[in-house]
C-alpha positions as CSV (number, residue, x, y, z in Angstrom):
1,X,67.2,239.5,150.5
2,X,64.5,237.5,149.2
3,X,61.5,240.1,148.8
4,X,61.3,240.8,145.0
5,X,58.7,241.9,143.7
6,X,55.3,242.0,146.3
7,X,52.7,240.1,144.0
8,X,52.7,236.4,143.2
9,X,53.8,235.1,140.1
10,X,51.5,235.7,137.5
11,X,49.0,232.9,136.9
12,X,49.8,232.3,133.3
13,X,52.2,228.9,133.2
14,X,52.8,226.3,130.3
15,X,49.5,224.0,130.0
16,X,49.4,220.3,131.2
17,X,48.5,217.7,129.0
18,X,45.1,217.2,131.9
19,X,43.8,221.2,131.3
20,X,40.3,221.0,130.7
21,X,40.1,217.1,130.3
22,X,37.2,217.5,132.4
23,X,38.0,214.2,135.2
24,X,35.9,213.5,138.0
25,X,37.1,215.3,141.0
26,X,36.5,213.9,144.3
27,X,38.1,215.9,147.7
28,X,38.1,214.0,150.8
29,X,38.9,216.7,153.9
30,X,39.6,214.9,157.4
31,X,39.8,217.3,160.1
32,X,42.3,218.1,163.3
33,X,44.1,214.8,162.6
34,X,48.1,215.3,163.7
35,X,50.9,214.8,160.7
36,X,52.5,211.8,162.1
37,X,49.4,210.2,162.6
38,X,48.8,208.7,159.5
39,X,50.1,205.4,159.2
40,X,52.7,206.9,156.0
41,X,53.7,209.0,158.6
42,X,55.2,207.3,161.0
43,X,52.1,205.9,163.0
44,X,50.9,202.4,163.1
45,X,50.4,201.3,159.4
46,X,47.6,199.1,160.7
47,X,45.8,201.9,161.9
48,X,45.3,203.7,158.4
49,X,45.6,200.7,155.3
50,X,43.4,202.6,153.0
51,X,45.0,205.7,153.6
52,X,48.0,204.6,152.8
53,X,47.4,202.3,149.7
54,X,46.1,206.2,148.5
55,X,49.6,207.1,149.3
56,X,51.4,204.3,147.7
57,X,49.3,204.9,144.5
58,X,49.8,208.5,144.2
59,X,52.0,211.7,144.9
60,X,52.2,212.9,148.7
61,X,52.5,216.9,148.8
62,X,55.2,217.3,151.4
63,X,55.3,221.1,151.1
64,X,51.3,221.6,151.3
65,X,49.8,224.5,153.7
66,X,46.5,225.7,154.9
67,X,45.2,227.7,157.9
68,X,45.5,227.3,161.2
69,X,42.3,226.3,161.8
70,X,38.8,224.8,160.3
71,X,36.8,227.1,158.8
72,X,39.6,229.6,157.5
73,X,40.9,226.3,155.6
74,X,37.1,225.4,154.2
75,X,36.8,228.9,153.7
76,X,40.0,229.5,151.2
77,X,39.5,226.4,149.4
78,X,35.9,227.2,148.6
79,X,37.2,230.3,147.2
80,X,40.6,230.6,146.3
81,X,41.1,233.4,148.6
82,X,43.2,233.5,151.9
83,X,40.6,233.9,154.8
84,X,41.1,237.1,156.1
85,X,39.2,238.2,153.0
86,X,36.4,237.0,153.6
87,X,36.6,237.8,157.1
88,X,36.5,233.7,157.6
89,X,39.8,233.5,159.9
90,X,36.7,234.2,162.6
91,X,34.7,231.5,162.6
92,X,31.2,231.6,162.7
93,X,31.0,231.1,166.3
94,X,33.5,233.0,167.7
95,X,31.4,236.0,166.8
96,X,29.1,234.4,170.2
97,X,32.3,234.4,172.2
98,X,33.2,236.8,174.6
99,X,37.4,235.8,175.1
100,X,37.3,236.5,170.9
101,X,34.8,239.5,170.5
102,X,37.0,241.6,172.9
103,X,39.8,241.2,170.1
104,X,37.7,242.7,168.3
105,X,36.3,245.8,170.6
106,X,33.1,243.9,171.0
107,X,30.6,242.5,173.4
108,X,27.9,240.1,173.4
109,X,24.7,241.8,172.3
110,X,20.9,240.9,172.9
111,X,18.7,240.4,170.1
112,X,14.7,242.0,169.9
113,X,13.5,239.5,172.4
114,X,16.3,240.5,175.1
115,X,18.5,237.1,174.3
116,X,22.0,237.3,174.5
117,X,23.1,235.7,171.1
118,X,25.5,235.6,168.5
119,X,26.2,237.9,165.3
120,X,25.6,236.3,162.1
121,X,29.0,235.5,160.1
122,X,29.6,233.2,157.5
123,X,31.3,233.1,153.8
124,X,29.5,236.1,151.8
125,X,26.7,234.7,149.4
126,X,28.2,236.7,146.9
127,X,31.8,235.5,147.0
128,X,32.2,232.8,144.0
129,X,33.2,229.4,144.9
130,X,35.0,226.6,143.1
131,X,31.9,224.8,143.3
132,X,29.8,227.5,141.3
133,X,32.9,227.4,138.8
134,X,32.9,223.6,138.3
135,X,29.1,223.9,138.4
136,X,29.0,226.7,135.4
137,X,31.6,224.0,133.3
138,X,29.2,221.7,133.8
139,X,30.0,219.7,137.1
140,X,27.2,217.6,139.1
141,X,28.5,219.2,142.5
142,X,27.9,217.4,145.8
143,X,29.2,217.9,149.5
144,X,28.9,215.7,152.2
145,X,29.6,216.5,155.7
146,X,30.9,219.3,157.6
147,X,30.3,223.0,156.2
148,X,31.8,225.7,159.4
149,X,31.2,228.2,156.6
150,X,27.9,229.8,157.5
151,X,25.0,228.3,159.6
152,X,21.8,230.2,159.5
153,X,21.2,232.2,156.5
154,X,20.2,230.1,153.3
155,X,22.6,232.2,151.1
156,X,25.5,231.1,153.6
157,X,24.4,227.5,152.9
158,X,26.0,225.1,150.6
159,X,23.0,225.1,148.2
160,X,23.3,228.8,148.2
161,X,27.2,228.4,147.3
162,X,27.0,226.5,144.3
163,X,26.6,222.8,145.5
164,X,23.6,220.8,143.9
165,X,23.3,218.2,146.8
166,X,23.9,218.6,150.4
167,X,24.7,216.0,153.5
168,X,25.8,216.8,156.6
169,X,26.4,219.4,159.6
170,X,26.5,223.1,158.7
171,X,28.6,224.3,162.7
172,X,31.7,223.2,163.8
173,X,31.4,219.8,165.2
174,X,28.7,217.1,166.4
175,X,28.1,214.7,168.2
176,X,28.8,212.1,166.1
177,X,25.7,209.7,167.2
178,X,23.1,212.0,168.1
179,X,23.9,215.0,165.4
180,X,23.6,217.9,167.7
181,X,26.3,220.6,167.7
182,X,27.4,220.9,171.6
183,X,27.2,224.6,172.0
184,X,24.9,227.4,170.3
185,X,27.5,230.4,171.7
186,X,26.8,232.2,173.8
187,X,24.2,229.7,174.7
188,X,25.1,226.7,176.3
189,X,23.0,224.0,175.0
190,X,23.3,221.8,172.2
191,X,21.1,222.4,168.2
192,X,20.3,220.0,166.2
193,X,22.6,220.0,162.9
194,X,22.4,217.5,160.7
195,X,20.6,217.7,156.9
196,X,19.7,216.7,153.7
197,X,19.9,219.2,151.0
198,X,19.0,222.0,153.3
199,X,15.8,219.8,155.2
200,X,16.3,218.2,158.8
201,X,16.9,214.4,158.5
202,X,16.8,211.7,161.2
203,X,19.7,209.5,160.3
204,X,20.8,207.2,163.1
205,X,24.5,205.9,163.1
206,X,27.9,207.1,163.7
207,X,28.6,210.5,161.2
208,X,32.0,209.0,159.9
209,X,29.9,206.2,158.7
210,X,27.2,208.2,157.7
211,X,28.9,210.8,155.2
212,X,31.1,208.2,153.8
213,X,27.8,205.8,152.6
214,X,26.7,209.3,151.3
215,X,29.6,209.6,149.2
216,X,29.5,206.6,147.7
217,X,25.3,206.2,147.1
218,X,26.2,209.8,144.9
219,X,28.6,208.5,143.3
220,X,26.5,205.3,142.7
221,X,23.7,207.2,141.4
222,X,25.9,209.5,139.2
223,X,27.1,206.0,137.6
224,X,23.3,205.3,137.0
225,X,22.4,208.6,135.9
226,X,25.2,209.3,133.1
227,X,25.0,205.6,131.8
228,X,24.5,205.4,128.0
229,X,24.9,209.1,127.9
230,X,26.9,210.2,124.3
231,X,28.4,213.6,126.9
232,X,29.1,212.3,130.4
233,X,28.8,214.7,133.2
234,X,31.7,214.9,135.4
235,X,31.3,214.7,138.8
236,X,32.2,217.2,141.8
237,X,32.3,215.5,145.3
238,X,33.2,217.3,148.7
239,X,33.6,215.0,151.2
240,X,34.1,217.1,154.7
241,X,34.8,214.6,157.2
242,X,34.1,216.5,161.1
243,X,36.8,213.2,161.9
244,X,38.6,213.2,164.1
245,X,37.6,216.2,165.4
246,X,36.1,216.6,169.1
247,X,33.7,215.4,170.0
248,X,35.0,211.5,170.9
249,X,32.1,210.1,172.6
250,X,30.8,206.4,171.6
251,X,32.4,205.6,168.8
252,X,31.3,201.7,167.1
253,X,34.6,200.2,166.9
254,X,38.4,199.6,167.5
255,X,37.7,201.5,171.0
256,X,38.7,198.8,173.4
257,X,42.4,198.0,171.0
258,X,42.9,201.7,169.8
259,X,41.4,204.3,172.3
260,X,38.9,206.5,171.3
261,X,41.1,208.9,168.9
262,X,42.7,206.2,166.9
263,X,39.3,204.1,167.0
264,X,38.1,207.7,165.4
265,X,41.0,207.5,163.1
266,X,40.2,204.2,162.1
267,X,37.2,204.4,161.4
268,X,38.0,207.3,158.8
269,X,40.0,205.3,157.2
270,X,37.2,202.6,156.8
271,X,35.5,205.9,155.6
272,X,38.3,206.3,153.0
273,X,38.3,203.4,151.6
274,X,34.8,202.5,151.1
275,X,34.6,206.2,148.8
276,X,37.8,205.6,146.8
277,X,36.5,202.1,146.7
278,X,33.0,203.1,145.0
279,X,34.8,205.5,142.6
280,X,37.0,202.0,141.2
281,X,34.0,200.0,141.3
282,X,31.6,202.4,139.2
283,X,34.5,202.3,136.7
284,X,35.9,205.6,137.2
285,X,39.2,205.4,138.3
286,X,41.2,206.2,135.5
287,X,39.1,209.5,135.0
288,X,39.0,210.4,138.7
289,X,41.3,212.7,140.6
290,X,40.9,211.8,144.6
291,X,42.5,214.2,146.9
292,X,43.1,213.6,150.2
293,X,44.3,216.2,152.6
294,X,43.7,217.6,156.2
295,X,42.0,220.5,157.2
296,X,44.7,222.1,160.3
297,X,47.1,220.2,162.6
298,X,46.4,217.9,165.5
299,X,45.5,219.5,168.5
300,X,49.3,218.7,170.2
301,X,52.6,218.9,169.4
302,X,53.2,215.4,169.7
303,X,51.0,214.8,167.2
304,X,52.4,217.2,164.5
305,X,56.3,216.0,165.4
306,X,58.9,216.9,163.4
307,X,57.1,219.8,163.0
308,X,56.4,222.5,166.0
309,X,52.9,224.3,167.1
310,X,49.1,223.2,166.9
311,X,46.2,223.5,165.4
312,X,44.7,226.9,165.8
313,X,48.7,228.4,165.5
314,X,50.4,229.7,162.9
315,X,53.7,227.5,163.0
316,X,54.5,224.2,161.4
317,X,52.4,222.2,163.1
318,X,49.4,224.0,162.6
319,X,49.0,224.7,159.1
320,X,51.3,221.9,157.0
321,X,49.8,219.0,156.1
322,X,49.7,215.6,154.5
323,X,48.3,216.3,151.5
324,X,47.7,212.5,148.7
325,X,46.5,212.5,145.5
326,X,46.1,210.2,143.1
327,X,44.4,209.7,139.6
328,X,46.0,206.5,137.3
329,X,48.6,207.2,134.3
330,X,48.6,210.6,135.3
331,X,50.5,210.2,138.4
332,X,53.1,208.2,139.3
333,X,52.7,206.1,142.2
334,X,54.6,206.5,145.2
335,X,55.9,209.9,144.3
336,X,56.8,212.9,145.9
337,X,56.2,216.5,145.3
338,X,58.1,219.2,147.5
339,X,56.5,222.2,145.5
340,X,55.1,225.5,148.0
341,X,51.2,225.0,147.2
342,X,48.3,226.6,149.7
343,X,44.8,224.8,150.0
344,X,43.5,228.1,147.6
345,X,45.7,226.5,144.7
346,X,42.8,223.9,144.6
347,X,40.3,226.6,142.9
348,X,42.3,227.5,140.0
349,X,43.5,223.9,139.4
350,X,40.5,222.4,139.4
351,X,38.8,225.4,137.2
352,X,42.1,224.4,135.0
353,X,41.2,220.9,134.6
354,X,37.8,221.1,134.4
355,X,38.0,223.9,131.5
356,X,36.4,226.3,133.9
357,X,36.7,230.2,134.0
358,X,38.8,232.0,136.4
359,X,37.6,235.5,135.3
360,X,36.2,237.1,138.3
361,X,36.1,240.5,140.2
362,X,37.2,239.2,143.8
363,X,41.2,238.6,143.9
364,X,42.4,235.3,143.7
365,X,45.1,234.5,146.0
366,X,45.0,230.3,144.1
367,X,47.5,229.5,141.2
368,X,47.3,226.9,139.2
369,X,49.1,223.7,139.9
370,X,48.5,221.5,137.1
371,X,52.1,222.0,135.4
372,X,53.5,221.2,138.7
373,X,51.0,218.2,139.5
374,X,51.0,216.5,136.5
375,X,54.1,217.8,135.0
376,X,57.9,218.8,135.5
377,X,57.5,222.3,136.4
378,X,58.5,224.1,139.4
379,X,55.6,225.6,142.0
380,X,55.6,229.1,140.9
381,X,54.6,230.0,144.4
382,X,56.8,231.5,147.2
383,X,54.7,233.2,149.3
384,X,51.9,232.3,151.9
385,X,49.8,234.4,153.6
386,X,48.7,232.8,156.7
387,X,47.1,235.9,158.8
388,X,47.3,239.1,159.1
389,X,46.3,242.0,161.7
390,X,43.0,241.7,163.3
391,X,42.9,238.2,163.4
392,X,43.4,236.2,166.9
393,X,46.3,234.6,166.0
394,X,49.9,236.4,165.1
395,X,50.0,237.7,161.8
396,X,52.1,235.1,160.0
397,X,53.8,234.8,156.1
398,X,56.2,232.4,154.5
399,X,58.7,234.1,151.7
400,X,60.8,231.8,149.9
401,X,62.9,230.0,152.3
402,X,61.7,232.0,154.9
403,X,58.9,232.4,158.0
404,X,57.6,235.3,160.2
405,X,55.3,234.5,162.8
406,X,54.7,237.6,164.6
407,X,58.3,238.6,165.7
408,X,59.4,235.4,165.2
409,X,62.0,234.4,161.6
410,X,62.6,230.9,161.0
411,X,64.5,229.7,157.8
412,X,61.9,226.7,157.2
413,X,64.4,224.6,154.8
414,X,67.0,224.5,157.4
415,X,64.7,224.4,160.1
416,X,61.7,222.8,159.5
417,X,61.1,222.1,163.3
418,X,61.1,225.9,163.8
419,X,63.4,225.0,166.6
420,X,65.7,228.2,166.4
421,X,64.0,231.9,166.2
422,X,66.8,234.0,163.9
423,X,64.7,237.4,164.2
424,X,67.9,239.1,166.0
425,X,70.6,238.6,163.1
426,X,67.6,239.3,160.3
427,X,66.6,242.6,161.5
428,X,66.3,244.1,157.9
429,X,64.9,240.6,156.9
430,X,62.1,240.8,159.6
431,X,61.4,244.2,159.0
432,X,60.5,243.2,155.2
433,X,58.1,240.6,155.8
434,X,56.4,242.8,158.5
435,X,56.3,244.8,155.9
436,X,55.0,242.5,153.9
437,X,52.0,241.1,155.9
438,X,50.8,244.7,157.0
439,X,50.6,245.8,153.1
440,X,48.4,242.4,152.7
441,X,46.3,243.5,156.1
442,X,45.5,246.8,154.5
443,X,43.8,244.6,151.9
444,X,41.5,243.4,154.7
445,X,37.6,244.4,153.8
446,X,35.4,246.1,156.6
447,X,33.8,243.8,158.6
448,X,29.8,244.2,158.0
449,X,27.0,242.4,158.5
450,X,27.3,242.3,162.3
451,X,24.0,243.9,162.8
452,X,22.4,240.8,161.8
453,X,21.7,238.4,165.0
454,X,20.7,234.9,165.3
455,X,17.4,234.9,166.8
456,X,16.1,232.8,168.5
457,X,19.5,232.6,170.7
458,X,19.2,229.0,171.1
459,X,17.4,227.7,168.0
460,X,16.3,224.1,167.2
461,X,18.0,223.0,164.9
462,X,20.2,225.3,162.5
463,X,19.4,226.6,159.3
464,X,17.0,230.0,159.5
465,X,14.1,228.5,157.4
466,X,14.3,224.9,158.7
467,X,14.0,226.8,162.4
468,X,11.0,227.7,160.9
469,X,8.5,225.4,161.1
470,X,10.6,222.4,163.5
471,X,9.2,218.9,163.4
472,X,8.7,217.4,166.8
473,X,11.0,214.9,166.9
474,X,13.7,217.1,166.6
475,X,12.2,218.9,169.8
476,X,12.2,215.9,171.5
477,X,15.6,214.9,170.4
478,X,17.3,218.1,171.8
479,X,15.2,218.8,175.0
480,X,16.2,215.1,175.7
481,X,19.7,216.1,175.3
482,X,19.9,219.2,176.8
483,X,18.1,217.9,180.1
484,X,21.3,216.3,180.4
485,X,23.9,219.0,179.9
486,X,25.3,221.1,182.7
487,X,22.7,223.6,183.5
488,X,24.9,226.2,185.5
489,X,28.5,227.0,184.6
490,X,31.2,228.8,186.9
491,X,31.9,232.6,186.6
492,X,34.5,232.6,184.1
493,X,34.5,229.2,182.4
494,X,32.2,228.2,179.2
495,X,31.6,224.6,177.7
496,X,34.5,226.4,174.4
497,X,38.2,226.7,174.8
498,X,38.9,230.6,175.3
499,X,40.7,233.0,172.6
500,X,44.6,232.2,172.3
501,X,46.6,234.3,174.4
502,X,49.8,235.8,172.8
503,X,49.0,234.1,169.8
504,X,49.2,230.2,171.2
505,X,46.2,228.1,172.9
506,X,46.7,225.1,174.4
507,X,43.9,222.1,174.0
508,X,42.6,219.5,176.7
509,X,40.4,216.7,175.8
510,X,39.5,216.3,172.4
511,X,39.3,219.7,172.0
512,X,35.6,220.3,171.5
């Protein structure tokens, strides 16, 4: 009915007037933040100004999809490859988890000093990234904030992946105020994560506020730096928000009118606006493209309405998102764009635009978007991959019109909401895309490297060579902290939601 041929389109497409014009690119990534919670939305305007003046002044993607789930979206956007190819639709912790190694026929193992500890996983040092291809055409590339891509070995590192300059938290989430990641699984008690270009730093202040006066001094500096310069130097600038993630402890503002989730919101939309500011203010606006997008759905449904599902699943609500860009005289403001694109399509379009090379021996599942972006051409893509078998979640595919999520067919243009399974009348239809999704697990690589262990169990502070030789006053910083935790826990329960269970999970709290 709609199956065709297997393969995407080719990536060969009519140029865009912007191919290899070489702009500044800077990504701004929030994290677990619900689609109607944006004031553009349908939430309280008031709550998100800056994020919404982005949206006025650009093009919202209302057709824009990534994973379910953190790292599998930071993952396929570093490389322009779905995650289950790089094994990164398991993040790195879960591989210290026993709910998700028993998916996976595993148990927790004990490293050489009798510790049981977590196997080592993380985006493959060898895999290319966009940021070594806008670094090769000749990018300054520079992330700031949260990583979930790798958190021990160097080569896992974003210095190790192609990025020149490095701020932030390498795990999953912080605390926001003290910088120390909650959980080492298995162990219970909380590391020390937060860095400058691969070193420790002592920072104090709220991370929102932190990363985003990071942002903006590189982006000063890069202003100093290329002034008077005959060749200017584009700038690359990753800014991984960890907001509004979980934790939602003391947050500086807007708590006592908001609630701690909005005040969280707000705040990174203070964030927001002081980066897009600084790019106006150095005088790069009209040669800067700022993306603004979100890493997975909010945690529940109510936050992801019209659409259905959560973060972490495999329907609507879990993996479409708002998605704003803008960059002056090349779009129009206050546009729409209702073209298919996945968070990979990032890699080849910005390779495209900054005149970069996409010849490489890993597959690509990206396309280039710059026709579609900054033109009048249709999204040559009709086909997501979402997951496939061995994952924890369902596998999961969109075709054309068309979704399967495990058993489960939805026609996504008549019903967005995913209210109404039509499996039953589709039976030839459902047995295509299964079809479909277990030709793409086949494609899966073997999972190796798990005979590498973290050790010690319980580190310092992450970062193998920075556990190295630890400075006391990160010592004194988590023994403080960890004095504090819970010190027992009861048979059964851990301080980490558990695995899903036929293919769902539901969140409490903020979802830590």
């Amino acid at each position: 009915m709609i199956m065709g041929a297997l393969a995407l389109v080719s990536e060969a497409a009519a140029a865009s007037p912007v191919d290899g014009s070489r702009p500044n690119i800077v990504f701004i990534l929030a994290d677990d933040v619900g689609w109607n919670e944006f004031g553009f939305n349908g939430l309280d305007p008031k709550l998100t100004p800056h994020i919404n003046k982005l949206r006025k002044d650009g093009v919202s993607l209302d057709n824009f999809y990534v994973h379910a789930v953190c790292a599998p979206t930071r993952a396929a956007f570093l490389t322009g490859r779905y995650a289950f190819r790089t094994w990164s639709d398991w993040r790195s912790e879960d591989f210290g988890k026993p709910s998700y190694l028993a998916k996976l026929g595993m148990k927790l193992v004990k490293n050489k000093a009798g510790e049981e500890t977590r196997r080592i996983h993380g985006v493959d040092t060898n895999e290319r990234t966009v940021a070594e291809v806008l670094k090769d055409a000749g990018y300054f590339t520079s992330i700031a904030g949260k990583w979930h891509c790798g958190e021990w070995l160097v080569g896992q590192l974003p210095m190790g992946q192609g990025f020149m300059h490095q701020y932030g938290h390498y795990g999953w989430g912080i605390d926001y105020n003290n910088k120390c990641i909650l959980h080492n699984a298995p162990a219970r008690y909380v590391v020390y994560d937060w860095h400058r270009n691969q070193k420790p730093v002592y920072e104090p202040g709220y991370a929102t506020d932190l990363i985003a006066s990071e942002a903006v001094n590189v982006i000063a500096n890069h202003r100093m730096t290329q002034s008077g310069k005959k060749e200017r130097q584009p700038l690359f600038m990753y800014v991984a928000f960890n907001a509004i993630h979980g934790p939602l402890e003391e947050i500086p503002r807007y708590v006592e009118e908001h609630g701690k989730r909005y005040a969280a919101l707000k705040c990174l939309d203070d964030a927001v606006g002081r980066i897009v500011g600084a790019v106006d203010e150095s005088g790069y606006k009209d040669n800067t493209l700022v993306i603004f997008a979100n890493d997975n759905g909010g945690l529940r449904e109510e936050m992801n309405a019209p659409y259905r599902g959560t973060k972490n699943t495999n329907y609507e609500g879990g993996v479409r998102v708002p998605c704003l860009m803008r960059w002056p005289e090349k779009i129009k403001p206050g546009s729409t764009n209702s073209g298919m694109m996945h968070v990979t399509d990032f890699y080849n379009t910005f390779a495209t635009l900054a005149g970069g090379s996409l010849k490489q021996e890993r597959k690509l599942d990206g396309m280039n978007m710059t026709d579609v972006i900054f033109g009048d051409a249709k999204s040559k893509r009709d086909e997501i991959v979402f997951e496939v078998s061995g994952s924890v979640r369902f596998p999961a595919i969109r075709k054309g019109d068309y979704k399967l999520v495990g058993k489960e067919l939805y026609n996504i243009v008549k019903d967005p909401g995913e209210k109404k399974d039509i499996a039953a009348r589709n039976p030839k239809l459902v047995a295509e895309l299964t079809q479909l999704v277990e030709g793409y697990g086949k494609e899966r690589p073997p999972l190796t490297g798990m005979d590498r262990l973290m050790s010690p169990a319980l580190p310092w502070v992450y970062g193998q060579e920075e556990n190295e030789n630890v400075p006391q006053w990160i010592k004194d910083e988590v023994l403080k902290i960890r004095a504090t935790q819970p010190q027992t826990w009861a048979p059964g329960t851990t301080p980490w939601p558990q695995a899903p269970k036929d293919g769902k999970i539901i969140y409490t709290g903020d979802g830590r």
